[in-house]
N, C-alpha and C positions, 0 to 999 in steps of 0.2 A: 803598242800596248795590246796586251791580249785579249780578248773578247770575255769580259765577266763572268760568262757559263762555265768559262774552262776551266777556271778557278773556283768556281761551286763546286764542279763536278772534282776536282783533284784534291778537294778539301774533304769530302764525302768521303773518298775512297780511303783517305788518310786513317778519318778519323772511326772508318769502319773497321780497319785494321786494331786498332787498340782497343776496340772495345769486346767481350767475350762472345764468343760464338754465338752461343744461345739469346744473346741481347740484343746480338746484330739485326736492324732495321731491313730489312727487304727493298727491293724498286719499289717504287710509288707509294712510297711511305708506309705500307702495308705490312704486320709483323706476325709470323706465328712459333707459336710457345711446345716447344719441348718437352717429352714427358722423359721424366725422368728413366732410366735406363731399369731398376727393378719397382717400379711403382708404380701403379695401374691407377689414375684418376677417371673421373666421368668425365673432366671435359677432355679425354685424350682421342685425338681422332682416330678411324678405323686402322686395324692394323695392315691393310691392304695400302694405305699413305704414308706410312712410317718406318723407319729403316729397320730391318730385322737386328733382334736381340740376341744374347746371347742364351739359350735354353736354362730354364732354374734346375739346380743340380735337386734331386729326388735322396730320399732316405733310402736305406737299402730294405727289401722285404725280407720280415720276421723268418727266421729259418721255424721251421715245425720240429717240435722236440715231445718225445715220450712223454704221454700225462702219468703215468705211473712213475715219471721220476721227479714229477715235481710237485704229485698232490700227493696230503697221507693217506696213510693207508683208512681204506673203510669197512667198520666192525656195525654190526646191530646197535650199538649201545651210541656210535655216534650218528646211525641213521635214526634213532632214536631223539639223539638231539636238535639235526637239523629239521627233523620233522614237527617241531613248536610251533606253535598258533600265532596269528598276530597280536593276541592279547598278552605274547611272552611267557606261559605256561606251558609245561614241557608234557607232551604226552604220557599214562601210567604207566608204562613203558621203558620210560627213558633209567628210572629209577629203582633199585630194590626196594620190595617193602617191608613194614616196618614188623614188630614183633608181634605174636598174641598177645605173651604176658601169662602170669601164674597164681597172684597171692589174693588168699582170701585175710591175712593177715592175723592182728590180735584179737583174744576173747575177752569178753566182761563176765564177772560170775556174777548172774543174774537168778533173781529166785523165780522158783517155774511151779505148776503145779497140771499134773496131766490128770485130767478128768476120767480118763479111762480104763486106769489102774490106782487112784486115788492117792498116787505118789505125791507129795511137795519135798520140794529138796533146793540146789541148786544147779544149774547149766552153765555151759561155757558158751556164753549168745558171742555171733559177732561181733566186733567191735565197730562199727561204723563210719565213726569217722579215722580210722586206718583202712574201712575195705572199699571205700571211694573210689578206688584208682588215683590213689594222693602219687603210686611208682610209675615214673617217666614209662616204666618198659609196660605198662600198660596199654599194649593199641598204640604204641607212639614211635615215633621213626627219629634217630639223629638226625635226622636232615630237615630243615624248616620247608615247611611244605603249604601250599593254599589248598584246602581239605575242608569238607565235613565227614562226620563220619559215624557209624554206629556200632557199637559193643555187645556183645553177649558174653556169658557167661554163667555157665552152671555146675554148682559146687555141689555132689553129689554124695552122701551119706558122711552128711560133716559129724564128726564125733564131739559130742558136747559132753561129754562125760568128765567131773571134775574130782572124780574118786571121792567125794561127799557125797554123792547120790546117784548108787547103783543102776544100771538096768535105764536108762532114760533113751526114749527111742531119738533114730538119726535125724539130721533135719538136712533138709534142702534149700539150697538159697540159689535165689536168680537174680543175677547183676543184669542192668540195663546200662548200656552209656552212652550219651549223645552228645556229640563233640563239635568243637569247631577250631580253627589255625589260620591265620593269615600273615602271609610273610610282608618283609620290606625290608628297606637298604638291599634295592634287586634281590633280594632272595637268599639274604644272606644272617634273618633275623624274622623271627616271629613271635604273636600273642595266641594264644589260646583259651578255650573256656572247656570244660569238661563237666557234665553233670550227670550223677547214679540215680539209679531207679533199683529199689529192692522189691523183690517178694519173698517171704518166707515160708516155709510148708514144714509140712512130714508124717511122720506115724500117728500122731498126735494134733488134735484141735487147737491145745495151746502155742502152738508156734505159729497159726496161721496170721502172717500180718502183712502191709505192703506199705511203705511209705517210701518217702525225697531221701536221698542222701545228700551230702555236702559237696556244696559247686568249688572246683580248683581250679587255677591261674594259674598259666604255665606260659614261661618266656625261655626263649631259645635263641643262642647267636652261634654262628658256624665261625669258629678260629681260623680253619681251613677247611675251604671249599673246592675243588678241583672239579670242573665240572668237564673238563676231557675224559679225564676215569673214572668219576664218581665217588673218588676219596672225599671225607671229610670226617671232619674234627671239631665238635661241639661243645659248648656248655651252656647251663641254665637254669631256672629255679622253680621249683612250685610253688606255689600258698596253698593248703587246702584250709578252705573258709568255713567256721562251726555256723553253717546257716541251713542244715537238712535235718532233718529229724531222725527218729530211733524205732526200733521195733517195738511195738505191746504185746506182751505175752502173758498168758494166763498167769497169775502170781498168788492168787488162793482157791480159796473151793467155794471163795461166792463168783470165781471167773471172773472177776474185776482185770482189766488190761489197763495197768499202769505202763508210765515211758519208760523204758528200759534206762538204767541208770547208762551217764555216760559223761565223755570234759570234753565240754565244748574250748579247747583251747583252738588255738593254729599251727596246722603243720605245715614245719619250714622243712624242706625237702630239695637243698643240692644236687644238681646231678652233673655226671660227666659223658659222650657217648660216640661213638666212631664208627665207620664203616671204612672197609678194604676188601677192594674189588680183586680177583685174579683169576687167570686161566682166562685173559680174552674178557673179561666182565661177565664171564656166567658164571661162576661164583664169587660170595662175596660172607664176609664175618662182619659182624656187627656186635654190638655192646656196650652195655648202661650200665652205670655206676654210682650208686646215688648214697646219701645216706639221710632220715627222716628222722628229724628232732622236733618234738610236740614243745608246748609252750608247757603246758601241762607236767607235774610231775610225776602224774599218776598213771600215765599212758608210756607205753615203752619206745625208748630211741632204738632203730635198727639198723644194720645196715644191707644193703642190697646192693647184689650182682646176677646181672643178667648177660647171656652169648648166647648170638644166634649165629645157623652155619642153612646156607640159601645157596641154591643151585636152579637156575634159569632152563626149566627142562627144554621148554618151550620158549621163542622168541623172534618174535614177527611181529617189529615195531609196525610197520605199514600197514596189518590184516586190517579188514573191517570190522571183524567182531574178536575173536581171540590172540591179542597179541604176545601174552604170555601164559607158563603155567611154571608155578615156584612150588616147589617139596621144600620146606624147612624143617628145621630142627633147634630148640633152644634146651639152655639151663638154666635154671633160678634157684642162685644162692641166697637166704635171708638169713643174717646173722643179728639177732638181737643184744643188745648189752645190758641191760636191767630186766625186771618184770619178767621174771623165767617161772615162778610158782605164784600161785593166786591161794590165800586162805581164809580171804574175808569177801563181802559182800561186796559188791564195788568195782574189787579190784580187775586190773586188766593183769594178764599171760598172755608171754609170746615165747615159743620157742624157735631154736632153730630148725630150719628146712631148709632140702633140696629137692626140686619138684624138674620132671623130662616133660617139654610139650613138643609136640612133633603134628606137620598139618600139613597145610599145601594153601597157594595164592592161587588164583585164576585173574589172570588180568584182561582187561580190556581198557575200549579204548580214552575211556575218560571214568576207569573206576575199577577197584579190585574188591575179588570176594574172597574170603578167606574160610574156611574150618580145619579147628584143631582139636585136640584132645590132650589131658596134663593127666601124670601122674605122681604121685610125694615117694621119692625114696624114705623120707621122713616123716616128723611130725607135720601134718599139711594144714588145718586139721582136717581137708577131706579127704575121699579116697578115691575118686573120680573127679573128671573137671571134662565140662565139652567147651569150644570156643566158637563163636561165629564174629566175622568184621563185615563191615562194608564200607568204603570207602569212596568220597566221589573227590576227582581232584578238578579244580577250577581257575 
């Protein structure tokens, strides 16, 4: 019989045979554990104890290819864009601006009495709540914008003459406007507030007077917004709200300043308006569309068209202080449908007109200055017009 070791030991080797590599027990009972062939654990001993593997296969390096064929191309207008703030407001820069504007609109015949020639008769006074800036193209841009901003305007030897009373000298009137716009839905809609400031003057003591005009509500939504070219395509609505008051003017020869007659109705005021960039985005047409129906029936519905034509003399989104300089050019058509002659006391006139303003933008970096000048091929009723804007964008 054989000696019992011989048989441990032949039984061992048997059963080390069937059993897998990596399982197999060691001499002296002793066992160590395999790492697996692409898997690196902590407990894997150094690799100076371990049988060399097979290298990991590497990705191949990026070949280098032309950036000019794979970035777009870049104009002003889109170093313009990526030059926005972290607040997501685009530099004054990035965008054309908006229009002067033209209308001092309709008259009321109002009775006047000039101390100086002891005439009383009656005048063609402004109408007030049509010379508000109730018209979109008033200082306002198709494009929803975060803005405040300020208006000028000087109507200069307005003709108040209502062929009832001869000889009445011209009057002067100075519009104020101070604004506000803030967009939302990203930039794609905005609310507004607009509110006039009047003075009146001229040859004469009796026209001297200064009151509020009527505050208007303006909402704006872009249909299409394109902000690679700067195309877009708007619509939107005013309210102007009978909550400003009227002129006093001298009205007998004890100089008693009664409120100028006037209808406080509300004007609803449609508008439509687009801009189209070309030539590279330094030039660009723009145009409002609107048409203004009072509640009132004693006040005239009109309609209005305005085109402006803007050329980017100047354009240096990056400068520090002058990034742009804009020459424009508009026209303003007003076409009225009722309320063409006036022959009572009361009543409002408005005719038609076409009025040329031509000016220039100076832009900077968070604000543009504007002056223009208007003149009426038509009925205006005035015969000169200066403009100033300023605009702060935020």
């Amino acid at each position: 019989m054989r000696h019992p070791s011989v048989v441990v030991v032949a039984g061992w080797i048997f059963m080390s045979g069937a059993i897998k590599a990596e399982d197999r027990p060691r001499l002296w009972f002793k066992s160590k554990k395999e790492c697996p062939p692409t898997v690196v654990a902590p407990w894997c001993p150094p690799e100076s104890m371990t049988a060399p593997t097979s290298p990991v296969p590497t990705e191949p390096a990026p070949v280098a290819t032309d950036p000019s064929m794979t970035s777009p191309p870049v104009s002003s207008f889109n170093a313009a864009l990526a030059s926005a703030s972290e607040a997501g407001t685009q530099p004054a820069a990035s965008y054309s601006p908006g229009f002067f504007g033209d209308l001092l609109a309709s008259a009321i015949l109002t009775p006047i009495f000039i101390p100086e020639t002891g005439v009383f008769g009656f005048a063609a006074s402004p109408n007030v709540s049509q010379a508000g800036g109730i018209k979109i193209v008033e200082g306002d841009s198709p494009r929803p914008t975060n803005r405040l901003y300020y208006n000028y305007n000087f109507y200069g030897n307005v003709d108040v003459d209502t062929g009832l009373t001869p000889n009445l000298p011209r009057m002067q009137v100075h519009r104020h406007i101070i604004g506000f716009e803030k967009t939302f839905l990203s930039g794609d809609a905005s609310v507004g507030l607009r509110l006039p400031f009047f003075s009146f003057g001229g040859g004469t003591v009796a026209y001297e007077t200064s009151f509020v005009g009527d505050l208007s509500i303006i909402s704006k939504y872009a249909l299409i917004n394109n902000r690679e070219t700067g195309n877009i395509l708007s619509a939107g609505l005013i309210l102007g709200t009978p909550t400003g008051g009227s002129p006093n003017l001298i009205a007998n020869q004890s100089n008693q300043r009664p409120e100028q007659i006037r209808y406080r109705g509300v004007q609803i005021v449609p508008f439509t308006g687009y801009i189209l960039n070309f030539c590279c985005q330094r030039v660009y047409l723009q145009g409002f569309h609107s048409v203004a129906v009072p509640t009132e029936n004693e006040e005239p519905t009109f309609i209005s068209n305005g085109f402006g034509l803007g050329y980017w003399l100047v354009r240096e989104p990056q400068a520090d202080f002058i990034q742009g300089f804009v020459p424009t050019f508009e026209v303003h058509v007003n076409t009225p449908l009722n309320n063409f002659r006036g022959t009572r006391l009361g009543q409002t006139v408005m005719q038609n007109s076409v009025n040329l303003t031509t000016g220039a933008y100076l832009v900077l970096p968070r604000s543009i200055v504007g002056g223009a000048v208007g003149v009426p091929l038509s009925w205006g009723p005035h015969r000169i017009e200066a403009l100033a804007s300023w605009t702060l964008r935020f």
